[in-house]
C-alpha positions as CSV (number, residue, x, y, z in Angstrom):
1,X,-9.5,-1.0,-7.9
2,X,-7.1,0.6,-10.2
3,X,-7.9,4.5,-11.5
4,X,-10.4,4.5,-14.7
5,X,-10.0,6.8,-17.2
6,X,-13.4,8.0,-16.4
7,X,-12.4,9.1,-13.2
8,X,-9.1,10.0,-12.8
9,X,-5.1,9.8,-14.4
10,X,-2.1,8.0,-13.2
11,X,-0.5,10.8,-12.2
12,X,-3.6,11.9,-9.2
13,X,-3.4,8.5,-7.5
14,X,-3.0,8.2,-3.7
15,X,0.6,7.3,-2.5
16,X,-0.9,5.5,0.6
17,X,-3.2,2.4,1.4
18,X,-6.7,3.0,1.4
19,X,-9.6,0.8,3.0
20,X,-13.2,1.5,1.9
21,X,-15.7,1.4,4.8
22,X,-16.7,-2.3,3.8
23,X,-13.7,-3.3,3.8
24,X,-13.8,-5.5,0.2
25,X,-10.8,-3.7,-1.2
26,X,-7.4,-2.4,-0.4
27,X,-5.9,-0.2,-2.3
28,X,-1.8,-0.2,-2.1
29,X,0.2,2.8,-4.3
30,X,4.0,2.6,-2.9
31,X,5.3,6.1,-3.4
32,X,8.9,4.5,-4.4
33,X,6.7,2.8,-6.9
34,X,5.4,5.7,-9.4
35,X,3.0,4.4,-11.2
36,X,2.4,1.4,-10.0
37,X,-0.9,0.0,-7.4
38,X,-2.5,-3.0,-6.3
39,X,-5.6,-3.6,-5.2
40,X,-6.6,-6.5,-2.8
41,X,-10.4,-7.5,-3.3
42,X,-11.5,-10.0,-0.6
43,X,-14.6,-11.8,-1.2
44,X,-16.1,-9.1,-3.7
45,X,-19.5,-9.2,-4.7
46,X,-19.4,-5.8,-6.9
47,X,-20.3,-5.8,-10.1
48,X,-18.3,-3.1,-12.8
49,X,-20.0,-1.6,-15.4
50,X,-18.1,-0.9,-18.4
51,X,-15.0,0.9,-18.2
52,X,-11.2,1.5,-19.0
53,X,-8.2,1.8,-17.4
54,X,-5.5,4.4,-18.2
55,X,-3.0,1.7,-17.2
56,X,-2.0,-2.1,-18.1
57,X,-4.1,-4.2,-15.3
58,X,-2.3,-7.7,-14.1
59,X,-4.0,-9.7,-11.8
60,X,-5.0,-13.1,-10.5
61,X,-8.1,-14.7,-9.5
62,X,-7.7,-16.2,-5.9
63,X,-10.8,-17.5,-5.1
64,X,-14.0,-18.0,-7.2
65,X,-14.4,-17.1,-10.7
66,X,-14.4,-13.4,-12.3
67,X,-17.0,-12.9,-15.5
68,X,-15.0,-10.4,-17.7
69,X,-16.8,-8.9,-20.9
70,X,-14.8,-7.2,-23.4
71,X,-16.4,-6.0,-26.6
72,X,-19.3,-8.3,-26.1
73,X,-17.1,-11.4,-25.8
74,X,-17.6,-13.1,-22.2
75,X,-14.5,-14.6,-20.8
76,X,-14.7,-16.5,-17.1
77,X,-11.8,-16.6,-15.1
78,X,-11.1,-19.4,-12.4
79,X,-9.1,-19.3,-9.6
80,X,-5.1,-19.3,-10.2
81,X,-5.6,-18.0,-13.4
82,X,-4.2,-14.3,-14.2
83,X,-5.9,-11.8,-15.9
84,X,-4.3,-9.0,-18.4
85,X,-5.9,-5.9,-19.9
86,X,-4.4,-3.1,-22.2
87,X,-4.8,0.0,-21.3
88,X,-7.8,1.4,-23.0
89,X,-9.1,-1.5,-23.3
90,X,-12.7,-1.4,-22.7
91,X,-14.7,-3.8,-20.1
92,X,-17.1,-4.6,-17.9
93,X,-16.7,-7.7,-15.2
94,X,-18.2,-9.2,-12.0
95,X,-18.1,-12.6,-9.9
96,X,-19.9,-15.5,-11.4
97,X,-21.8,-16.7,-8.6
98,X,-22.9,-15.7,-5.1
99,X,-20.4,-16.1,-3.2
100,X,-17.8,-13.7,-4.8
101,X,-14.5,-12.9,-5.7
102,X,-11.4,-12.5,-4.4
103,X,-8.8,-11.2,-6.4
104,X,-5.0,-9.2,-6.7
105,X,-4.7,-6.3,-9.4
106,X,-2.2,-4.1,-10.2
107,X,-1.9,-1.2,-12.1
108,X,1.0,-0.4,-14.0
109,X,0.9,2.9,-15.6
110,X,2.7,3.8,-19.2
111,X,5.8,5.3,-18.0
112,X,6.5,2.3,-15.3
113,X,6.0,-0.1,-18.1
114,X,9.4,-1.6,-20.3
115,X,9.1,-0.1,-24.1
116,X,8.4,-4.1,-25.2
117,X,5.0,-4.0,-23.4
118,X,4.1,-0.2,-24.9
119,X,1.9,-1.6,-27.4
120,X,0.3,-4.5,-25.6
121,X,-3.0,-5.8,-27.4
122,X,-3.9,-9.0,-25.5
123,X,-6.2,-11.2,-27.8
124,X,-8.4,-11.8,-24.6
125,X,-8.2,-11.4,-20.6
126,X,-7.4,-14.7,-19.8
127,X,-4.1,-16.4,-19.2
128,X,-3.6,-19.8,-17.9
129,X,0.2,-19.0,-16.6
130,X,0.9,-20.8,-12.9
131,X,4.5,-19.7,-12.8
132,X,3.4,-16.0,-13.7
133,X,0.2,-16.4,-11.2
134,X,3.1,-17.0,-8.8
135,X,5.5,-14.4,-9.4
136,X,2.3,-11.9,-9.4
137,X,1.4,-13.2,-5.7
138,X,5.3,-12.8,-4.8
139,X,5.1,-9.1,-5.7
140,X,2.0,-8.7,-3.9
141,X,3.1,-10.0,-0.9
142,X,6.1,-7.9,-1.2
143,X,4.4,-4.9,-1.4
144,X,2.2,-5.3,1.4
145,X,4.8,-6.3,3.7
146,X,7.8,-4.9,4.3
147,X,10.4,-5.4,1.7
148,X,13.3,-3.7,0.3
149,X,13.2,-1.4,-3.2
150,X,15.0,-3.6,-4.8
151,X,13.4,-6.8,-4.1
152,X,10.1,-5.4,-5.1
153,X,11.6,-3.4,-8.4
154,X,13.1,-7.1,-9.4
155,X,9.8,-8.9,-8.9
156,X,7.9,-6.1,-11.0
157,X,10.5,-7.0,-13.6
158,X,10.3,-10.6,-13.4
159,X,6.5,-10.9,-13.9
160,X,6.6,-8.1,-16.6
161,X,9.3,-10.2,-18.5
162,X,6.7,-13.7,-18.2
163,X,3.8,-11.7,-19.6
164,X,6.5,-10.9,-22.8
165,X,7.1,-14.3,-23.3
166,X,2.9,-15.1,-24.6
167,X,3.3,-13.7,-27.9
168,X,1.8,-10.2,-26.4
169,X,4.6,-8.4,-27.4
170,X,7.9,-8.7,-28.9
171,X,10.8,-8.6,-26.8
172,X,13.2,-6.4,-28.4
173,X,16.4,-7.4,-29.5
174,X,19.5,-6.7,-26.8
175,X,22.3,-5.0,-28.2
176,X,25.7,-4.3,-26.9
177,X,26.1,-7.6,-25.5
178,X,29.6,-7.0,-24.3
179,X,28.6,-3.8,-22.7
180,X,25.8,-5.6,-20.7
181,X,28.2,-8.3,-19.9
182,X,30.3,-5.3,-18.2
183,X,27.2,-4.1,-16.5
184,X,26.0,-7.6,-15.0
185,X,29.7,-7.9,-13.3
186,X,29.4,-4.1,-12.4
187,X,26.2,-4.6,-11.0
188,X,27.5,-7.7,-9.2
189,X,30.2,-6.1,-7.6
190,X,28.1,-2.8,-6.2
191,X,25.0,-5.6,-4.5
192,X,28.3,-7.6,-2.9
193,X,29.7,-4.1,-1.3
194,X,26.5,-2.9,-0.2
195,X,24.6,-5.4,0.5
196,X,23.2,-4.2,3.5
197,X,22.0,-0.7,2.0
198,X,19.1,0.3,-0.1
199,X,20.5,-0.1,-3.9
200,X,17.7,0.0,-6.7
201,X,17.4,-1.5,-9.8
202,X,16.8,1.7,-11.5
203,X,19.9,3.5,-9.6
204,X,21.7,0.3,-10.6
205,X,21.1,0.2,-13.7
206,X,22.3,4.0,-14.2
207,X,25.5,2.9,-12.1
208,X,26.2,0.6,-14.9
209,X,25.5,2.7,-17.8
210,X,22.3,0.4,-19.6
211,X,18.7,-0.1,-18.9
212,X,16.8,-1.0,-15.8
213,X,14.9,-4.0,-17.3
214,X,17.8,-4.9,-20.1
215,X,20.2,-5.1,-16.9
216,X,17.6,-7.2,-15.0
217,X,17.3,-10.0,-17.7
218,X,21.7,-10.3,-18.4
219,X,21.9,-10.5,-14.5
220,X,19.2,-13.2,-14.3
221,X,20.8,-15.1,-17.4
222,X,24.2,-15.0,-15.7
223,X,24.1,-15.5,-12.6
224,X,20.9,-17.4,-12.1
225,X,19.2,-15.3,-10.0
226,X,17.9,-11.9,-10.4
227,X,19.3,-8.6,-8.5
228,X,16.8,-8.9,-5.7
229,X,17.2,-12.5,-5.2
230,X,21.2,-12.3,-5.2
231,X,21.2,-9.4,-2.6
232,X,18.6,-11.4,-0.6
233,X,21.3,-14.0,-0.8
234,X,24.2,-12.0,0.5
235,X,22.0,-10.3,3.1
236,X,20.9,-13.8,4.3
237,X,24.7,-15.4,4.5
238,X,25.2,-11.9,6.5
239,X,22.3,-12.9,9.1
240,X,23.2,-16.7,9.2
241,X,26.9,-15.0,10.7
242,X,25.6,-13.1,12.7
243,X,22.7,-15.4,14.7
244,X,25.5,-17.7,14.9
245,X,28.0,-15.2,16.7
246,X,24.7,-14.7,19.1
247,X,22.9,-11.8,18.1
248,X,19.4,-10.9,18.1
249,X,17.1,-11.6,15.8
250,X,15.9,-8.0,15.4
251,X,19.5,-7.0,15.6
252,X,21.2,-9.8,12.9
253,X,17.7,-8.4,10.7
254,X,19.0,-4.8,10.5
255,X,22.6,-5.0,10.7
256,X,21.9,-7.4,7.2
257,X,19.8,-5.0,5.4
258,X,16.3,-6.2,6.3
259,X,13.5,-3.9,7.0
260,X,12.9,-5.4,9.9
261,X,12.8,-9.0,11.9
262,X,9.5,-10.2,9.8
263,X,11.0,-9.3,6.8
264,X,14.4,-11.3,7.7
265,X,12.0,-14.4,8.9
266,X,10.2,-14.2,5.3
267,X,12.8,-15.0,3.5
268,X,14.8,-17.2,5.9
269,X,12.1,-19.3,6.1
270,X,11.8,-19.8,2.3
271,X,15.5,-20.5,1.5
272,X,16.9,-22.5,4.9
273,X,13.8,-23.9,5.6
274,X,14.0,-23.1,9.3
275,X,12.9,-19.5,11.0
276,X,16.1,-17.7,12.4
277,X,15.1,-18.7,15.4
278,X,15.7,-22.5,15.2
279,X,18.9,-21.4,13.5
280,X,20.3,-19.5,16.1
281,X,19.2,-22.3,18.8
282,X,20.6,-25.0,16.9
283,X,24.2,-22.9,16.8
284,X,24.2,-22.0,20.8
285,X,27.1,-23.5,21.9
286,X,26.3,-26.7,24.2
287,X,29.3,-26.7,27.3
């Protein structure tokens, strides 16, 4: 589970994975990440006592239904629902029946939190929110498999940007619109000649000159896609030339930028609908 206050600060967590002896929970702290963890609970039957976090917790019920208590209001959350706590925010919670619960949580520390979610005061734990219950699996997937910096920065971004949008917190005003019309075509420009290397939001955004999250919403707005998804897109046209030219699948995943053939399959799958595989057979020549 994330780090309590009553145990420990941000700043001491693990940067590895971690498997308890049972086996109920994984705990995932990408060092490119600061800040940020997620825990993986399969099946728990623990029960919390009361305690707080000193970070925002995000997570999502996947199977059975959690009991949360906060201030001696109980609140039951069912699967697919997501669940949000401020840090500070006092709790205790458990599953509601026998058979457990299996859940995703991450922990987002202050300083790898936007300054529109510094003050969040959620009015309770529970938020019934499919398209942010989504985005929050996306990120979890991406971070325990392999993915590129960017691709998991942008998904951090995109379900930190949903969670504004239920009256939680007030999305502050962006200013300079000009200058963040300049950035977006900047930013544009440095994914579509680098597409194959490791760019970062947050090295992005300093390349343009304005904020990593203010960046990540005028690129989303104008092109339609966010930074990760964009550079997934020019790495996947790159892969699609090269499997048909007859490479290797290992070799068309790293020459593109992927981390490695799963990671080139993952996504391939998801846009084109085939694996590369059945691409690359369906574009061997015939004679």
């Amino acid at each position: 589970m994330p780090e309590k206050t009553s145990t420990s600060s941000p700043s001491s967590r693990p940067r590895c994975s971690s498997r308890p002896p049972r086996g109920d929970v994984r705990l995932l702290c990408p060092a490119e990440l600061p800040g940020v963890c997620l825990a993986l609970a399969q099946a728990s039957p623990a029960t919390q006592a009361r305690h707080a976090h000193d970070s925002l917790v995000l997570g999502v019920v996947r199977s059975g239904t959690r009991r949360m208590d906060l201030a001696g209001t109980e609140t039951l959350v069912p699967p697919g629902s997501v669940f949000v706590l401020a840090p500070g925010q006092a709790h205790a919670c458990a599953p509601a029946g026998a058979e457990g619960c299996s859940y995703l949580a991450l922990s987002l520390a202050p300083e790898a939190l936007p300054p529109e979610l510094a003050g969040l005061r959620p009015a309770g734990p529970r938020l019934d929110d499919p398209v942010l219950a989504q985005m929050l699996e996306r990120l979890a997937e991406a971070l325990d498999a392999p993915a590129g910096l960017l691709e998991r920065q942008s998904l951090l971004a995109e379900c930190l940007e949903r969670l504004t949008g239920h009256g939680l917190a007030e999305m502050r005003e962006e200013a300079g619109n000009a200058a963040l019309a300049e950035a977006v075509l900047a930013a544009r420009r440095r994914l579509e000649a680098e597409a194959e290397e490791g760019v970062d939001l947050a090295g992005l955004a300093k390349t343009c000159g304005v904020g990593m999250y203010a960046l990540h919403r005028a690129f989303t707005r104008a092109l339609g896609l966010p930074p990760h998804a964009f550079q997934t897109h020019l790495r996947l046209r790159r892969a699609k030339k090269l499997l048909r030219g007859g490479a290797g699948l290992a070799e068309a995943a790293l020459a593109a930028g992927f981390c490695d053939q799963a990671h080139l399959t993952r996504h391939f799958t998801r846009v084109v609908g085939l694996t590369p595989g059945q691409y690359a057979q369906a574009h061997k020549p015939t004679g």
